[in-house]
N, C-alpha and C positions, 0 to 999 in steps of 0.2 A: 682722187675720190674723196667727197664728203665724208665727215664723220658721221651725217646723218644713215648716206649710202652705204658705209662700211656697218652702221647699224643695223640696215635694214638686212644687208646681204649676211650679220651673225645668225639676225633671229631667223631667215628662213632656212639657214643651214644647222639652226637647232633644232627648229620644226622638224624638219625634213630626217635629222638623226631620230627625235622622238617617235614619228610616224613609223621609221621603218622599224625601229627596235619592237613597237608592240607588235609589227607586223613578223618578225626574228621571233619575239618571242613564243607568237600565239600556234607558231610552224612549229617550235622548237616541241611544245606542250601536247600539241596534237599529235607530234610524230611518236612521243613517250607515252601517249595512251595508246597509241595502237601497237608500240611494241608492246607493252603489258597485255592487252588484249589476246595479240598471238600468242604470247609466251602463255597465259593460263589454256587455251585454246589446243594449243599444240602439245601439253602434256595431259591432257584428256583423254582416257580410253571409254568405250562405249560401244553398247551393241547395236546392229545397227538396227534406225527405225524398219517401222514397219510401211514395205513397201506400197507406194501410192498406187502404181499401177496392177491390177490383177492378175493371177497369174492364171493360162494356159490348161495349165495342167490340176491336177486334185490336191494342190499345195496351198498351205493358209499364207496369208500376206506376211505372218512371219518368218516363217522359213523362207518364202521369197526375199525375204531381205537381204539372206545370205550369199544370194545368188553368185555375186561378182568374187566373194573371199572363195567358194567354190570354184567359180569356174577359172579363177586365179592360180588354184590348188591342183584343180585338173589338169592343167597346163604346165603346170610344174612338173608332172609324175608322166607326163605325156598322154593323158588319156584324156582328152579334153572334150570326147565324144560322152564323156560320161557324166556332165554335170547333172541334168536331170535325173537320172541315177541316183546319185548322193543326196538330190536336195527331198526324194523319196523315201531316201533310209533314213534322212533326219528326222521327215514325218514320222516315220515308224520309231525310231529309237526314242525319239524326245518330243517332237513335237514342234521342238524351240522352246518348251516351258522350263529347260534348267542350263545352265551355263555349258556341262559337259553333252553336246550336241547331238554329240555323233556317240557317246559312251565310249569313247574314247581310251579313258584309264586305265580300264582292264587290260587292255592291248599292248599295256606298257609294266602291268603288273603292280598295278596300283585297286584298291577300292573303287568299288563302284563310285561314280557323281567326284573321283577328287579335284579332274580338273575345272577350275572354276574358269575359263577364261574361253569363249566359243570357237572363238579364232584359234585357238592352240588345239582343241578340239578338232574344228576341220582338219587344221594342217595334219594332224597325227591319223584319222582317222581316212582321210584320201588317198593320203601315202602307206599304208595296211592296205585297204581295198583292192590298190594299183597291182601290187606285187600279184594280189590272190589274179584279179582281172586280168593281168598279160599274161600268166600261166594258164587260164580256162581260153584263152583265146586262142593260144596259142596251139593247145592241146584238147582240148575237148572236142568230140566227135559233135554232139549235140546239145543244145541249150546252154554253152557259153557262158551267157551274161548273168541267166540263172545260176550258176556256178557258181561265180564270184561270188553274187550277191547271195547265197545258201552260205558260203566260205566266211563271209561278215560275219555275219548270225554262228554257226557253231565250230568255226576258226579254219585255219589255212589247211588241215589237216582231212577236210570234209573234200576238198576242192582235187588231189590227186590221189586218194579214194576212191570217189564217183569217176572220175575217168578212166581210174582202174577198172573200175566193177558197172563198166555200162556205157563207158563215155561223155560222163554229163551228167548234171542234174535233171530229175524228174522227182516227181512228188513221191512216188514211193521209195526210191532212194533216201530219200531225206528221212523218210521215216526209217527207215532201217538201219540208217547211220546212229540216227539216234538210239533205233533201241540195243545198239550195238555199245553204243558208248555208255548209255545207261544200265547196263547187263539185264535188261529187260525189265526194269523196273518202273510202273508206270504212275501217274502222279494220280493221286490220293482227291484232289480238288476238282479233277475235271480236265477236258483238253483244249483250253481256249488255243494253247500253243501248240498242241500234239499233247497223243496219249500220253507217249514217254517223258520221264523225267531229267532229258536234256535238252535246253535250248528251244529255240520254237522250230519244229516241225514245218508251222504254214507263213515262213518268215517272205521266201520268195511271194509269194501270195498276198500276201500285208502289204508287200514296198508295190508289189506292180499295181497296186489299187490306185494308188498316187500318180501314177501315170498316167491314168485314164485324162479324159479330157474333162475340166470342170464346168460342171452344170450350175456353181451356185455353194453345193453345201459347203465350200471351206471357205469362203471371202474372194469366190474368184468370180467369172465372168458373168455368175449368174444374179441370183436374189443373194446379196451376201449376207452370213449370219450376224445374227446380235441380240444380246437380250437387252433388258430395261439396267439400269444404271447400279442398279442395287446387285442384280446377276452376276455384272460382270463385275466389280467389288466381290463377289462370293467365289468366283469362280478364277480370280486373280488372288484371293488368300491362298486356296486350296492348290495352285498351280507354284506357288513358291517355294512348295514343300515337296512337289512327286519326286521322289527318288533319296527322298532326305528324312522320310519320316517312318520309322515301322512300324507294322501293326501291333497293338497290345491287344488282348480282348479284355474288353471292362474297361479299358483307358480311357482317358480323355474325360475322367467326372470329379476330377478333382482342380482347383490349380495349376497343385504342383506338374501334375499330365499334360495341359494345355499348354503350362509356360515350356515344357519339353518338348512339346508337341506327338504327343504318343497317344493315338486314339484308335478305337476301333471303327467301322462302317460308319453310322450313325452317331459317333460322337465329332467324328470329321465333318457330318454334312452338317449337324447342328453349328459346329465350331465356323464354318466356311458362310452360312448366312449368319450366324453373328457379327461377324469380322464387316459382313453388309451392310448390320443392323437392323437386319432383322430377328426376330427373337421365332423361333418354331422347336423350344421347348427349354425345360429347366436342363440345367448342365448334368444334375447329377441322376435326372432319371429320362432320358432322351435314349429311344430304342429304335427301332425297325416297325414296331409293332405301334408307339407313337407318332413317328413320324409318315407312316401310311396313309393317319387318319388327318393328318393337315392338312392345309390348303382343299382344292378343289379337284377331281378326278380329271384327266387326260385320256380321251382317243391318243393310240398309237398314230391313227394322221392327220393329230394336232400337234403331235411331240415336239417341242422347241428348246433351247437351249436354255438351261438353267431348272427346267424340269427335274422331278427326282425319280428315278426310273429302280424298279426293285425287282428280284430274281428271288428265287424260289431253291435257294441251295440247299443248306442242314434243315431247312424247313419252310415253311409257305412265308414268300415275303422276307427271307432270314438274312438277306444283303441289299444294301441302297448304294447309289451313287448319284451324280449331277448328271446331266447330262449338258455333251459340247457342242451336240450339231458333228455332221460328217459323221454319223454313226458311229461317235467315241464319249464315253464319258469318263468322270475321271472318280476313283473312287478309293480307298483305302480297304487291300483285302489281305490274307493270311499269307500268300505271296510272294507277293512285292512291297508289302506296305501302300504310301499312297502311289497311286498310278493313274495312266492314260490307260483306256482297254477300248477293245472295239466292241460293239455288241455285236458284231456277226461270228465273233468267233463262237467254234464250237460250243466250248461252255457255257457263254454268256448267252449265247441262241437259244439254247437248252434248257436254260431256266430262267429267261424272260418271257412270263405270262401276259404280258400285258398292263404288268400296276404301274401308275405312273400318275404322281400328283405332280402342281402346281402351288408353288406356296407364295408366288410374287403375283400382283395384280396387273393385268394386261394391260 
């Protein structure tokens, strides 16, 4: 072989090393993003989004999210007939607006709201349910399922009671338990929950709404809700806080209140369109009796979501809240602090007249 040939045969097996080394190395560089990539990826927790597809039933796209951590849970405890079940007591208990799902905590003997994590939530609060559910199943003469789901709501203790004294939940049972448990003492506020001063009374009644089939008002198969972009900003502050915030009266007209976040009715709705940017009144004198006169007047069947809906309690107009759509709005009262309420319940039936402004432009 030439020295010329022996040249030519270095420089293409230089070539030939150069070409594949970028081609070595650019494998080597791609493989080391994509482990980084899993590795930040795969130490991620998150709740989950909000389901694309509608649901079925009178459940908002968020709680349908939960659907699979649910029916994974039901399956666990063996009741796997029961997911739709649970993902209605979520509606009722939370909504989905706070981490502790299912209210969870108490169940473990903890404060209300402590678990912060949804999924720990399921898991705890599926496995509570199970126990009450295979005992009413197993023993209850009549209404079973309402059992259990009564046994949620005012504890395990409710569940072989009623099948003592009747065989099963019925609506007057519930009540009687309660006023048993309350020594007859009945609440001071009203009955959105039942007269008596324990637990809600019309819990069975709450969750089996959720099960009906959706028409539309919660994001399901029908017209889904939504307001203008500034609403849901308002209504996304106020919902960060239900079960985290208590009521003060007079709160909320100072700073120092706001950065606490301790307000009364109308210093939450004002605080809740601020946070939108809208402005519907100064911080430190914003009332019921103010915030009436905003915006524009509302037909009850124009009522839309982000609407301010007012009741007529210690006095004409004397309570405001937002309203969600699906007949709940969320509102900060003497209570619960800030909350989810339904307006069909008793109380809130009882002293909604009909006021109802609009303070966002259509």
């Amino acid at each position: 072989m030439s020295s010329v040939d022996k040249g030519k045969k270095a420089i293409r097996w230089l070539s030939f090393c150069l070409r594949h080394s970028w081609v070595a190395l650019f494998l080597l560089a791609a493989f080391m993003c994509l482990a980084i990539l899993l590795a930040i990826n795969g130490g991620e927790t998150s709740e989950p989004e909000v389901a694309e597809e509608p649901s079925a039933l009178n459940i908002s796209p968020v709680v349908e999210a939960y659907r699979s951590i649910v029916a994974r849970e039901c399956n666990a405890n063996g009741i796997p007939e029961c997911v739709d079940i649970i993902l209605a007591m979520i509606m009722q208990e939370s909504g989905g607006s706070v981490p502790d799902v299912m209210q969870s905590s108490e169940s473990k003997g903890l404060p209300p709201n402590t678990i912060s994590n949804p999924e720990e939530s399921i898991q705890i609060g599926v496995a509570y349910f199970s126990k009450g559910y295979k005992k009413a199943k197993a023993e209850a003469k009549v209404n079973p399922k309402e059992t259990a789901i009564q046994g949620y709501n005012f504890g395990s203790g409710f569940i072989g009671w009623s099948i003592k004294n009747g065989g099963g939940w019925t609506a007057d049972r519930a009540v009687e338990f309660a006023r048993i448990q309350s020594n007859g003492k009945k609440r001071s506020g009203g009955a959105r929950d039942g007269q008596y001063a324990y637990g809600d009374q019309l819990y069975v009644q709450h969750v089996m709404a959720y099960l009906q089939p959706n028409v539309g008002e919660n994001g399901g198969t029908g017209t889904t809700k939504g307001g203008t972009k500034e609403v849901e900003k308002a209504i996304s502050a106020g919902s960060t806080i239900v079960g985290k915030s208590p009521y003060v009266w007079g709160g909320g007209r100072t700073s120092s209140d706001i950065k606490a976040r301790k307000f009364d009715c109308s210093s939450f709705v004002r605080w809740c369109y601020a946070e939108a940017g809208i402005d519907i009144g100064p911080v430190s004198a914003t009332t019921t009796d103010t915030l009436v006169k905003k915006g524009k007047a509302i037909s009850t069947k124009d009522l839309k979501r982000g609407d301010l809906v007012f009741f007529d309690t210690y006095k004409v107009n004397g309570h405001v809240g937002i309203y969600l759509g699906d007949g709940k709005f969320i509102n900060d009262n003497s209570s619960k602090g800030v909350w989810i309420d339904q307006m069909n319940n008793s109380y809130w039936a009882s002293t909604f007249k009909g006021v109802i402004r609009r303070v966002t432009n259509d």
